[in-house]
Structure formats: C-alpha cells, structure tokens
C-alpha positions, 0 to 999 in steps of 0.5 A: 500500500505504501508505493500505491500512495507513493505513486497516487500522491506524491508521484502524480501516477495513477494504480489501475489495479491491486490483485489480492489473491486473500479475499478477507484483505480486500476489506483490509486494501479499500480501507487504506485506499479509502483513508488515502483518498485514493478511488480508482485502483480495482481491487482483483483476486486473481492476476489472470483477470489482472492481465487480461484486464490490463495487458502490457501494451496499456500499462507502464508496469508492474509491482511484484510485492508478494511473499518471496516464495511465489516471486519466480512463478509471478515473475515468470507470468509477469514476464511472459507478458511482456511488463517492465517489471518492479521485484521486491527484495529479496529476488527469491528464497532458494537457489533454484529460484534465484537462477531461474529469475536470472535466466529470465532477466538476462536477456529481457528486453523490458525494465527490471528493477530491483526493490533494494531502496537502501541504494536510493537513500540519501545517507547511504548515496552519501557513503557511497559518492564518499567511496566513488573514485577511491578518495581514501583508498582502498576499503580494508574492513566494513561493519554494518549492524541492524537491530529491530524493536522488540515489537518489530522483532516479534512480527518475524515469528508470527507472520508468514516471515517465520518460516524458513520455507516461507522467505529462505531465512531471516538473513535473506528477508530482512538483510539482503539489504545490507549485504548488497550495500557491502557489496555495492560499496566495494565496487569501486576496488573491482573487489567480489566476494569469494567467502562466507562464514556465518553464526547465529541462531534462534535466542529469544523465546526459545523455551516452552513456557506450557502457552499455545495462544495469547489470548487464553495466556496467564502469564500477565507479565509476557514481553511477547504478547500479541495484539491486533495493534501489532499488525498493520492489516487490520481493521477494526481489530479483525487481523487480515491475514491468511493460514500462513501466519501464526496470529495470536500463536505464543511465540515460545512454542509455535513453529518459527524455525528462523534465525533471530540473530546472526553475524555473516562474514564476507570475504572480497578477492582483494583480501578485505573482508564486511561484517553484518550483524543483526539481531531481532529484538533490541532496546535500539534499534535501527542501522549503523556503519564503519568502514576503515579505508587505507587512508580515512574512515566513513561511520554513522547511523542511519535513523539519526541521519549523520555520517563522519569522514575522516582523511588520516593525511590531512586530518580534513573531517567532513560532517553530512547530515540529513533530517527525518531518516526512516528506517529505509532513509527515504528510499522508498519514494526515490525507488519508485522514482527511478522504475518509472523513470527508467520505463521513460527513458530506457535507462538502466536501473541503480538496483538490478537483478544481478545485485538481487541475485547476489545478495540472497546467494550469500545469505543462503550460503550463510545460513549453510555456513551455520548449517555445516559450521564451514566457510562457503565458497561463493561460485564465481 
C-alpha cells in the first residue's frame, strides 16, 4: 500500500489495479485506499483477470510485492507478458529460484528493477559518492549492524516471515539489504566476494513456557504478547491475514524455525573482508556503519541521519547530515522514482537483478555456513 500512495500522491501516477489473491484483505486494501483518498485502483483476486484486464501494451508496469516464495512463478507470468517489471527484495528464497529469475532477466528486453531502496537513500548515496573514485583508498574492513524493536522483532515469528520455507531465512528477508550495500560499496576496488562464514541462531523465546495462544495466556507479565495493534492489516481489530501466519500463536512454542540473530562474514578477492550483524529484538534499534579505508574512515547511523569522514593525511573531517531518516532513509519514494523513470527513458536501473541475485546467494550460503559450521565458497 505504501508505493500505491507513493505513486497516487506524491508521484502524480495513477494504480489501475491491486490483485489480492486473500479475499478477507480486500476489506483490509479499500480501507487504506479509502483513508488515502485514493478511488480508482480495482481491487482483483486473481492476476489472470489482472492481465487480461490490463495487458502490457496499456500499462507502464508492474509491482511484484508478494511473499518471496511465489516471486519466480509471478515473475515468470509477469514476464511472459511482456511488463517492465518492479521485484521486491529479496529476488527469491532458494537457489533454484534465484537462477531461474536470472535466466529470465538476462536477456529481457523490458525494465527490471530491483526493490533494494537502501541504494536510493540519501545517507547511504552519501557513503557511497564518499567511496566513488577511491578518495581514501582502498576499503580494508566494513561493519554494518541492524537491530529491530522488540515489537518489530516479534512480527518475524508470527507472520508468514517465520518460516524458513516461507522467505529462505531471516538473513535473506530482512538483510539482503545490507549485504548488497557491502557489496555495492566495494565496487569501486573491482573487489567480489569469494567467502562466507556465518553464526547465529534462534535466542529469544526459545523455551516452552506450557502457552499455545495469547489470548487464553496467564502469564500477565509476557514481553511477547500479541495484539491486533501489532499488525498493520487490520481493521477494526479483525487481523487480515491468511493460514500462513501464526496470529495470536505464543511465540515460545509455535513453529518459527528462523534465525533471530546472526553475524555473516564476507570475504572480497582483494583480501578485505564486511561484517553484518543483526539481531531481532533490541532496546535500539535501527542501522549503523564503519568502514576503515587505507587512508580515512566513513561511520554513522542511519535513523539519526549523520555520517563522519575522516582523511588520516590531512586530518580534513567532513560532517553530512540529513533530517527525518526512516528506517529505509527515504528510499522508498526515490525507488519508485527511478522504475518509472527508467520505463521513460530506457535507462538502466541503480538496483538490478544481478545485485538481487547476489545478495540472497550469500545469505543462503550463510545460513549453510551455520548449517555445516564451514566457510562457503561463493561460485564465481
């Protein structure tokens, strides 16, 4: 719903249609559309009458915002028709899936952007006009961390996001981001991952306190009850959700089989190495980064908007700040921008499948990492 108001209100374009395939959240899409005051958008449960309704010859494009598991089959129609084409991240949650998707894209002749709005934030463009051309050298180390709220951290083990199956692992669903920011940083020293190690597991409401639900619980003093608040699609109280997630299921013995916190360690073949840590449930919250070059130093966080650039030589330290950073740094809007720019124009996206592709093959081989307590090569 956030880009159909992005691209109704602020980008002056019109949505002809929402599929929704779950008929109870039709209530839930008219609801946001009605307090956007935004009339014109069918709502369809079925993408078959979407693209009969409207083919690709009468609509610039389409947005691909469905679970991750179902992005190579609605790809693959969406393709088939010929649509220039927005992918949320992550690209897809198996391997198969993610070569499939890349097989497709390679030769495709329509727009095919990747929905990796981190690139098109304005702090990290920032990091990275610093890093352009190599001002400072080459980049020896990276650390970026991400920690989510304790109530943000919670929807990961009740909502579909829970399942391995459902979003191949917490790294490749929540973080692809970051890992493609590691590796969009070292661009510029021609630098490729060639290792990955990885360890993290599930620490937070790992034991069975004897609860099945929060609504019959009678520990009053749970931290991790849950509450139709907690859910954006909701109305009235009634959480619209299907049988993929686990509402109102006590987090300490339902089936979420995701990892809740984990450090990945990447290895470039220039020899410097990044290292993302994340954790689902923190008292702070938000991201972070440092990266030490030959010759300077970059660090800042994001939702304070600040960023530092020290030169060693000079002792030169340049400050850049930005007001009213969100967890995504105001990438959302420059995101959507760009895919309809690119549809305009015939331009080459920021964010492509190969940088989507990338970002969930390292996360895989994170998780595998920990799997088979083993650094993973990353095929070349």
């Amino acid at each position: 719903m956030l880009f159909t108001q992005l691209l109704e209100k602020r980008l002056g374009h019109t949505v002809a249609a929402i599929v929704e395939p779950h008929l109870p959240s039709h209530a839930f899409v008219r609801h946001m559309l009605d307090e956007d005051g935004i009339v014109g958008p069918d709502i369809i449960d079925d993408a078959e009458t979407a693209f009969d309704r409207y083919p690709a010859s009468e609509i610039d494009g389409v947005f691909i915002m469905t679970p991750e598991w179902t992005h190579a089959e609605v790809f693959r129609s969406v393709t088939d028709r010929g649509y220039n084409v927005f992918l949320e991240k992550p690209i897809a949650t198996s391997v198969e899936d993610v070569e499939e998707i890349s097989a497709i894209a390679e030769f495709y002749p329509g727009v095919i952007q990747l929905g990796f709005v981190l690139r098109y934030s304005t702090f990290y463009r920032k990091v990275k006009e610093w890093l352009d051309g190599r001002p400072l050298g080459r980049i020896v180390t990276l650390q970026l961390n991400e920690r989510l709220t304790v109530e943000h951290g919670m929807k990961f083990k009740r909502s579909w996001h829970r399942k391995v199956a459902y979003t191949g692992g917490f790294m490749n669903e929540k973080c692809s981001h970051d890992l493609d920011l590691m590796c969009w940083f070292k661009e510029d020293d021609g630098a490729k991952p060639v290792r990955v190690v990885s360890m993290g597991n599930r620490g937070f409401a790992t034991e069975d306190r004897g609860q099945t639900n929060c609504s019959t619980c009678t520990i009053a003093d749970c931290l991790f009850r849950d509450s139709p608040d907690n859910y954006a699609k909701q109305v009235g109280g009634t959480v619209l959700l299907d049988s993929t997630a686990a509402v109102d299921s006590c987090i300490y013995s339902n089936d979420s089989d995701i990892n809740d916190n984990q450090t990945v360690m990447i290895q470039f073949d220039d020899g410097s190495h990044g290292v993302f840590s994340t954790v689902a449930m923190s008292g702070l919250h938000g991201r972070d980064l440092m990266i030490h070059l030959e010759y300077g130093m970059i660090w800042g966080n994001l939702e304070e908007g600040r960023l530092t650039k020290v030169d060693y030589r000079t002792g030169a330290t340049e400050v850049f700040g930005v007001e009213g950073m969100d967890m995504h740094g105001g990438g959302d809007e420059q995101v959507v921008h760009e895919f309809v720019e690119c549809i305009v124009s015939g331009s080459r996206p920021l964010a492509r499948v190969e940088d989507g592709a990338r970002a969930s093959l390292l996360a895989l081989l994170a998780d595998a990492s920990i799997a088979q307590l083993a650094i993973m090569d990353v095929a070349r």
